[in-house]
C-alpha positions as CSV (number, residue, x, y, z in Angstrom):
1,X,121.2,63.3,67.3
2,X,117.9,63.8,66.1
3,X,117.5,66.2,62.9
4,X,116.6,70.1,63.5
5,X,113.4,71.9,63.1
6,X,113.0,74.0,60.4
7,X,113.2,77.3,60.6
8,X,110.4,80.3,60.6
9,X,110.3,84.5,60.8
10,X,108.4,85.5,63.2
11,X,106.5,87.8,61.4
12,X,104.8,84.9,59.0
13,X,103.7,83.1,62.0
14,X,102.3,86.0,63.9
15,X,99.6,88.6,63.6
16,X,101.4,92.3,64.9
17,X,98.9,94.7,67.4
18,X,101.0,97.0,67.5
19,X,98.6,99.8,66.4
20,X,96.3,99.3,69.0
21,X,98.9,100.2,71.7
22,X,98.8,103.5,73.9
23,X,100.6,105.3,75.9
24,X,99.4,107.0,79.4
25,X,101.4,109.3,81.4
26,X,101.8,108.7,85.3
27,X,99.5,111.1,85.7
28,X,96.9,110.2,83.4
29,X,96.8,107.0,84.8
30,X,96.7,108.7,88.2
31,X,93.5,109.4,87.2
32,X,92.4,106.4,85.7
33,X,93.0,103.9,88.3
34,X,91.0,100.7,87.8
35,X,91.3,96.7,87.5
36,X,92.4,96.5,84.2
37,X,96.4,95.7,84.0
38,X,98.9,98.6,82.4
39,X,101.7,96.7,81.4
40,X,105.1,98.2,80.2
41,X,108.1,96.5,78.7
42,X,109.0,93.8,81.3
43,X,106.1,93.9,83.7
44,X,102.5,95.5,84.9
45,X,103.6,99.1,85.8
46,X,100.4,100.2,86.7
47,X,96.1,99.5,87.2
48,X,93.9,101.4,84.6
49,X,90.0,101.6,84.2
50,X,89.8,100.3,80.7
51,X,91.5,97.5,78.3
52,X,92.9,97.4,74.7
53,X,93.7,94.1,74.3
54,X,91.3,90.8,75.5
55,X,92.4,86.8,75.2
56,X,96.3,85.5,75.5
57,X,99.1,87.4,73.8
58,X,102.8,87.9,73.9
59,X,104.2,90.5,74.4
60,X,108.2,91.4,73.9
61,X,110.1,94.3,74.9
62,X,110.9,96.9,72.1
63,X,112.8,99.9,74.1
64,X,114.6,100.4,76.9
65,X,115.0,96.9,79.0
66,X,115.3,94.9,75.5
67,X,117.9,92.2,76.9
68,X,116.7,89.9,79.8
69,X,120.6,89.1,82.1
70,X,120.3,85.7,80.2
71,X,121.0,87.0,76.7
72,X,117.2,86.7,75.9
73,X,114.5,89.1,75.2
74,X,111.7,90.2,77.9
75,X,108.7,88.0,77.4
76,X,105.2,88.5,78.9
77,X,102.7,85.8,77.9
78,X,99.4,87.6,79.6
79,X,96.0,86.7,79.2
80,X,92.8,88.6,80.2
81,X,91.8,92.1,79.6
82,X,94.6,94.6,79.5
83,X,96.5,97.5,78.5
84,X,99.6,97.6,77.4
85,X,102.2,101.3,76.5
86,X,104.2,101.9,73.9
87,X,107.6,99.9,74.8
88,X,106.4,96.5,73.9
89,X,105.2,94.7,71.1
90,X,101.9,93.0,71.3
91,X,101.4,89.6,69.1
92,X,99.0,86.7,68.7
93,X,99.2,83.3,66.9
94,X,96.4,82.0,64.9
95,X,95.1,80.3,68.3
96,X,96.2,79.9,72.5
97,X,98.3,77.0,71.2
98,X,100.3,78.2,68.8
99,X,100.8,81.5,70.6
100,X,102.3,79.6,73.7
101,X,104.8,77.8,71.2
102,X,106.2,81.4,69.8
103,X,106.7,82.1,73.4
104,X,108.4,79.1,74.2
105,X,110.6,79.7,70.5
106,X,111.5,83.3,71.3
107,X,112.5,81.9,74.9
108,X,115.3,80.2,73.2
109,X,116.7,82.9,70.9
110,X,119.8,85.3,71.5
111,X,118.2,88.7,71.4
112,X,120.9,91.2,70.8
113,X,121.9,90.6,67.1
114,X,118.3,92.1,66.3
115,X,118.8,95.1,68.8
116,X,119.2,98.5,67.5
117,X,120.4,101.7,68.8
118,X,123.3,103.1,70.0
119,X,122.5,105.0,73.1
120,X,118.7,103.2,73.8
121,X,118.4,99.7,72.9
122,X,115.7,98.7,70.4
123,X,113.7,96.2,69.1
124,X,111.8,97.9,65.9
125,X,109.1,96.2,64.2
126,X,111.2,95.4,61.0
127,X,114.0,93.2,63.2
128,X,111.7,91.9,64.9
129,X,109.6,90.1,62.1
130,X,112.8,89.1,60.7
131,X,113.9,86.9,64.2
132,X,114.3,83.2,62.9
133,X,112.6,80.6,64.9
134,X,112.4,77.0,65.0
135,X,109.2,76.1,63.7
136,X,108.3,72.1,63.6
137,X,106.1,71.8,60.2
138,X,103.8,69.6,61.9
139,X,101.4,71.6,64.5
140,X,100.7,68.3,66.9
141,X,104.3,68.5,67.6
142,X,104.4,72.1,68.3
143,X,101.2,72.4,70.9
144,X,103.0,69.2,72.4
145,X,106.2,71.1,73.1
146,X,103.7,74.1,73.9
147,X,101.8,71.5,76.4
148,X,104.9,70.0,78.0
149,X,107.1,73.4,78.4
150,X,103.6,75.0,79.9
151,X,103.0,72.2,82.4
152,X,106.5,72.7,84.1
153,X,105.2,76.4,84.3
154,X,102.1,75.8,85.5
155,X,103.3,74.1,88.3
156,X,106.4,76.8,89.1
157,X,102.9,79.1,88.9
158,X,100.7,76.5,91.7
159,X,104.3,76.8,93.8
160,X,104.6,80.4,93.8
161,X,100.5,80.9,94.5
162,X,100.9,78.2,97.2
163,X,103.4,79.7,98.8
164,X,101.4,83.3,98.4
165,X,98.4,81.3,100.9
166,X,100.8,80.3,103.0
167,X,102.9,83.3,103.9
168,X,99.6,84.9,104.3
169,X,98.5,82.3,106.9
170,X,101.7,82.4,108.9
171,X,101.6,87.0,108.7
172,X,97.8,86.3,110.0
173,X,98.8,84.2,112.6
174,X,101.9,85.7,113.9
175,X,99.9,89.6,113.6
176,X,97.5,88.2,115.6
177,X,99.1,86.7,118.8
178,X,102.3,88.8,118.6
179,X,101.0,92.3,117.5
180,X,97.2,92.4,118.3
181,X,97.9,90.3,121.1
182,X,94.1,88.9,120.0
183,X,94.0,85.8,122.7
184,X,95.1,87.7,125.7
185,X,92.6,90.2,124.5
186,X,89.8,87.3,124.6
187,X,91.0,85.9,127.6
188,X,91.0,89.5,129.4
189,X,87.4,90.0,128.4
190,X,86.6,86.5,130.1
191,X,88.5,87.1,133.2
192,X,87.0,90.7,133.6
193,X,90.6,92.3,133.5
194,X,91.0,95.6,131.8
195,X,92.0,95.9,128.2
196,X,94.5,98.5,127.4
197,X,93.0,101.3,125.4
198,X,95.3,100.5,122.3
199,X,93.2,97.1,121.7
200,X,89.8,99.2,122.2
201,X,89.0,98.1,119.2
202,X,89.9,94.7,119.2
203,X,87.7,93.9,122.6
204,X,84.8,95.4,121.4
205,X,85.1,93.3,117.9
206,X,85.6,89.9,120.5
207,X,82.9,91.6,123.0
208,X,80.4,91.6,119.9
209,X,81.4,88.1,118.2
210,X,82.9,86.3,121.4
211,X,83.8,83.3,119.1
212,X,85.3,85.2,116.0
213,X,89.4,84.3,117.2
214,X,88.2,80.7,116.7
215,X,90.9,78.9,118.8
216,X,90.6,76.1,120.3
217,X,89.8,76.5,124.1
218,X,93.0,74.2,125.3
219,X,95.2,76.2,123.1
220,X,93.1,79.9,124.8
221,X,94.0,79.0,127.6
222,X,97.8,78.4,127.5
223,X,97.6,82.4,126.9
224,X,97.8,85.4,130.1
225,X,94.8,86.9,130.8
226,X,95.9,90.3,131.6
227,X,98.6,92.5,130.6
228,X,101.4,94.4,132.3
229,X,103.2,98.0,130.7
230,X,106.5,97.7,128.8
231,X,108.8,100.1,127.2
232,X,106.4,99.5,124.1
233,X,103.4,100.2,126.2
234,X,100.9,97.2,127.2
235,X,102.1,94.0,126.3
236,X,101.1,90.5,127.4
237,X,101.5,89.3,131.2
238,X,105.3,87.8,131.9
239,X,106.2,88.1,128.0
240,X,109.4,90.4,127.6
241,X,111.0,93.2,125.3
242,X,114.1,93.1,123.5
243,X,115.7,94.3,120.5
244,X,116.1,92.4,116.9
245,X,119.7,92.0,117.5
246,X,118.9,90.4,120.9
247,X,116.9,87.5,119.2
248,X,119.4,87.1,115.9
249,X,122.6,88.1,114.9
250,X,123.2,89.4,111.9
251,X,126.6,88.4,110.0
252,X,127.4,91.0,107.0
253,X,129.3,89.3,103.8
254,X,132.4,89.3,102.6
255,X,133.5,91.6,99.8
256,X,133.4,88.9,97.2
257,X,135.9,90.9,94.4
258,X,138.5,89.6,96.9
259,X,137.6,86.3,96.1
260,X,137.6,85.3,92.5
261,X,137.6,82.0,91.8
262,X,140.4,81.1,89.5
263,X,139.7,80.1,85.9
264,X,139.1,76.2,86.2
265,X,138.5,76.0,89.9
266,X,135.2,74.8,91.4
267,X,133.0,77.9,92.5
268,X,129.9,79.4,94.1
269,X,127.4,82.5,92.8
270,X,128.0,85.6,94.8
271,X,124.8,86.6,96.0
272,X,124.7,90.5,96.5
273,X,121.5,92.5,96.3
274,X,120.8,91.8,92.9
275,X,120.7,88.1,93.3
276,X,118.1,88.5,95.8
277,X,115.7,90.4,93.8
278,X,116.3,88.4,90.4
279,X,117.9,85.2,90.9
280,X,121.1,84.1,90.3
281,X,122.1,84.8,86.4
282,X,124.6,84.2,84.0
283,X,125.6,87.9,84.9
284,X,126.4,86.7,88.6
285,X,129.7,86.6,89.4
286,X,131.4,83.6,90.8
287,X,133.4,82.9,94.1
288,X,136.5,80.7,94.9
289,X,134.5,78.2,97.3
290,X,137.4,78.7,99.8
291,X,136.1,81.2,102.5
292,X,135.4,80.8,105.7
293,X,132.2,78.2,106.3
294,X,130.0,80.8,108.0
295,X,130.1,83.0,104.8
296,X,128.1,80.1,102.7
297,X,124.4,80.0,102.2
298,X,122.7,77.3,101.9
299,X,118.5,77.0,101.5
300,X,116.7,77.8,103.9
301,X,118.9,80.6,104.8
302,X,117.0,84.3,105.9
303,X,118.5,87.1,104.5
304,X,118.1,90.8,104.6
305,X,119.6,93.6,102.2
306,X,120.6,96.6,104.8
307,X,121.7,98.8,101.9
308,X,120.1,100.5,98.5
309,X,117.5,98.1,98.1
310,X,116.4,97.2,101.5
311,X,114.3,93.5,101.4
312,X,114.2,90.7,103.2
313,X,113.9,86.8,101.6
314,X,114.4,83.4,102.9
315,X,117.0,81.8,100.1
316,X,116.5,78.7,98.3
317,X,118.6,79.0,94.8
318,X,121.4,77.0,96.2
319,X,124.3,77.0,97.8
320,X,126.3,80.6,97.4
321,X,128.7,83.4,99.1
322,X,127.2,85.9,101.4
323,X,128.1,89.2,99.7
324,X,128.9,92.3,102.2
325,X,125.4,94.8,102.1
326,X,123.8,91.4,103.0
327,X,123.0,90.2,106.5
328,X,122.5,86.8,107.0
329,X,119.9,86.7,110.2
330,X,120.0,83.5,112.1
331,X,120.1,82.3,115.8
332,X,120.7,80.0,118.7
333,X,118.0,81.0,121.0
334,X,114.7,81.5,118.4
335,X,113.1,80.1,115.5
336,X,113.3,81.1,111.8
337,X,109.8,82.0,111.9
338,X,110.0,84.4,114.7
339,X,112.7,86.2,114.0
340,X,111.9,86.6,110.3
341,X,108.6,88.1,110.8
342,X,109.8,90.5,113.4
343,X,112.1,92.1,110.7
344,X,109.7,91.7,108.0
345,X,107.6,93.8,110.8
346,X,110.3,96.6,111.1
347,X,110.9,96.6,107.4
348,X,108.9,99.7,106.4
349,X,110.4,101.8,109.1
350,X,114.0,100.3,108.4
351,X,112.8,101.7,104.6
352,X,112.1,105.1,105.9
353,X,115.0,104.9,107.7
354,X,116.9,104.3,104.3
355,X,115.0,106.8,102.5
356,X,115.9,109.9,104.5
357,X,119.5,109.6,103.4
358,X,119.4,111.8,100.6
359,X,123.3,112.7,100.4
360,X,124.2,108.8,100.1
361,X,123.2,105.3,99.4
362,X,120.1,104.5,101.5
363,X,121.1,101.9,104.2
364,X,120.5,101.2,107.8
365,X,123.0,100.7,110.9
366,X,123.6,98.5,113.2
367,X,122.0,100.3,115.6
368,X,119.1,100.2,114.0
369,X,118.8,96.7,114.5
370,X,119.2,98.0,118.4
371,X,116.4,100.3,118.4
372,X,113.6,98.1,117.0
373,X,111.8,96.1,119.4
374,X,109.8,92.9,119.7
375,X,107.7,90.9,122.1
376,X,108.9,88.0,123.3
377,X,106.7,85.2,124.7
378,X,107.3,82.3,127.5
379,X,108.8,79.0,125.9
380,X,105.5,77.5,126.2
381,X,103.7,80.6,123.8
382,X,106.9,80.1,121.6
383,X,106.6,76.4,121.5
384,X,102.8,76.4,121.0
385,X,103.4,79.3,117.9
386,X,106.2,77.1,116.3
387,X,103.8,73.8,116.2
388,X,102.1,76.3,114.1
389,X,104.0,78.1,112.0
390,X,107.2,76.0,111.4
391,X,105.4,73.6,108.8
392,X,104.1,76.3,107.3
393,X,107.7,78.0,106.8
394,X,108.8,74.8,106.0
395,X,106.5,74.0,103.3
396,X,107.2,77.5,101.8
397,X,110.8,76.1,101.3
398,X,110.3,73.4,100.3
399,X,107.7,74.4,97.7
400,X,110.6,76.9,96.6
401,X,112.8,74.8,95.7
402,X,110.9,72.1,93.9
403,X,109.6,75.5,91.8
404,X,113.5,75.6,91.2
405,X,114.1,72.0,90.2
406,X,110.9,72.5,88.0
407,X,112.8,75.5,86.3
408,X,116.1,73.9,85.9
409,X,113.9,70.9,83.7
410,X,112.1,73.1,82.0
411,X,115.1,75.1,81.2
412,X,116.9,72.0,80.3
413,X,114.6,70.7,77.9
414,X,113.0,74.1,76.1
415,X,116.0,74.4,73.9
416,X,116.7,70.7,73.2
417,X,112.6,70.9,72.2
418,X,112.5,73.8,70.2
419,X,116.1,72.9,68.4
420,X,114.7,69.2,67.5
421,X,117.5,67.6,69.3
422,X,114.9,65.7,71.6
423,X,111.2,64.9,70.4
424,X,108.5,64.8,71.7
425,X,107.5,61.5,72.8
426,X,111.4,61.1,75.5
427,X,110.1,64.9,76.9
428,X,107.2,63.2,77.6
429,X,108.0,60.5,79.7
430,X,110.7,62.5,81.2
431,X,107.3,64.6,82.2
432,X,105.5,61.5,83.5
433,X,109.0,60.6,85.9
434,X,109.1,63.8,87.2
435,X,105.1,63.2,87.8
């Protein structure tokens, strides 16, 4: 095995801002909303009209949410202009390069033993200087690890960006044909029909700019012309109404404590609510993988949390248990893409919903599901829509989970980098095969 690094503290190889930090209340910053980022201890709590801090810098939790669920501490490597409270530690490196490197070295180190505090947990200033690092002697070789670690990450980053566009083409799309109803609208106009009142305002923006939908004609035309009056008021000629549990069905998980997997026996990640919003962790617990086939998720999977935290996300961390306070949402009859942005659609209200129950945990029912209502097109509308859309969802996947296999790497080689175990040179042409 190659030789180790040497080791560094982190306070002789980075410069402390610390002073420059400051606090705003809610409300103060109520009244100082502007463009300017007001980050907290793990994240960007708020917008602010003014900046402390210009260029790239690290920052590392100090109070409260000290402990990422991995064992190491909450980094944010933010660049820009930017404000940042009282609950994390601001550093900088002698230059971009070197600052990226710390990041990657405190990426690797086991935060607690430099915690303090009994009831809050606590990174103070002193332990923190005193966190040993590996620190290669020679700078090339610590800018490369810097350079290869920050690739992977930049390309997780294109991924998640990427998928940002397209989610935003597919919500544009299916808003306008399924909600705004925008090419029956056009083609009303043309055939002189009547336009509901509820699209006023969309037939006098198509009246003004006739070509603003910007659809090709042979596509326009595969659309109704007029509209007919629904339980939801006007909607599109011979298209239907039904409920979200009429297009999907919605299986609940299983309680997963009744299914430990026994010490030595293969097993899969129980993904509950918490797994959804942060991944699955070393804190996740694990399932025997003997339960019934329906219960296992694989990528590609749509699922929606009906209780606490109410979200919806289409999974692609692997193969896992359904946990119970987590629908999965599929169907015979539609495709992914429909049915997923109708409940994304109904989300807020399902939220609201959630909300009013003060006295317990906020959740939804089944009936719920019952009482909201979509629009349904012909199989040649649904057809046409899917041509567009399903790449789209598909490309989002798949996006997802080479962003994972990207993390997995990169998480595979940071601490054989940053320990010495593997140099430089066999990182890089791993980098170039993955390339």
């Amino acid at each position: 095995m190659v030789g180790e690094w040497p080791q560094a503290f982190l306070g002789d190889v980075v410069e402390n801002f610390d002073a420059r930090r400051s606090p705003c209340s809610k409300r103060e910053r109520e009244k100082r909303q502007g463009p300017y980022p007001y980050y907290g201890a793990t994240g960007i709590m708020d917008y602010v009209d003014d900046f402390l801090f210009e260029g790239l810098h690290l920052l590392i939790a100090e109070d409260g949410s000290v402990e990422s669920p991995d064992g190491k501490p909450f980094l944010q490597l933010v660049d820009g202009q930017f404000w940042v409270n009282n609950h994390a530690h601001v550093l900088r490196a002698t230059n971009e390069d070197e600052t990226r490197f710390i990041y990657y070295a405190l990426s690797n180190i086991a935060i607690r033993p430099y915690m303090s505090g009994s009831v809050q947990a606590k990174l103070n200033q002193a332990n923190l200087n005193r966190i040993a690092i590996s620190y290669p002697p020679n700078e090339k070789d610590r800018y490369a690890i810097a350079h290869i670690l920050g690739t992977l990450d930049d390309k997780i980053e294109l991924n998640r960006q990427m998928n940002h566009t397209l989610e935003a083409m597919a919500q544009t799309l299916f808003k306008s044909w399924f909600v705004d109803f925008d090419p029956v609208v056009v083609n009303a106009l043309r055939a002189g029909n009547p336009v509901p009142e509820k699209f006023a305002q969309r037939a006098a923006h198509y009246r003004d700019n006739p070509d603003a939908l910007r659809l090709p004609e042979d596509t326009l035309r595969q659309f109704p012309d007029r509209f007919q009056e629904s339980e939801l008021g006007a909607i599109p000629e011979g298209w239907d109404v039904q409920s979200l549990d009429d297009i999907a069905t919605f299986l609940n998980g299983l309680a997963c404590q009744k299914y430990p997997a026994a010490p030595g026996e293969p097993s899969l990640p129980a993904i509950k609510i918490r797994e959804l919003r942060q991944g699955i962790s070393r804190n996740t617990d694990r399932v025997t993988i003997h339960v019934p086939e329906k219960y296992i998720l694989h990528d590609g999977d749509v699922l929606f949390s009906w209780s606490g935290s109410l979200l919806i996300d289409i999974w692609t961390q692997g193969k896992g248990v359904l946990n119970q306070h987590v629908f999965k949402v599929i169907s015979e009859n539609h495709p992914k893409w429909f049915y997923f942005h109708w409940l994304d659609f109904h989300l807020l209200e399902f939220k609201r919903i959630a909300a009013d129950k003060a006295t317990t945990m906020g959740h939804i029912k089944r009936h719920h599901l019952a009482d909201a209502k979509v629009v349904v097109p012909d199989s040649d509308i649904m057809k046409l829509a899917s041509y567009h859309v399903s790449p789209i969802s598909n490309n989002k996947i798949e996006n997802a989970i080479q962003a994972r296999s990207l993390a997995k790497l990169r998480d595979t080689l940071l601490p054989k980098l940053i320990s010495g175990e593997l140099r430089v040179p066999d990182a890089e042409k791993l980098l170039e095969d993955v390339s």
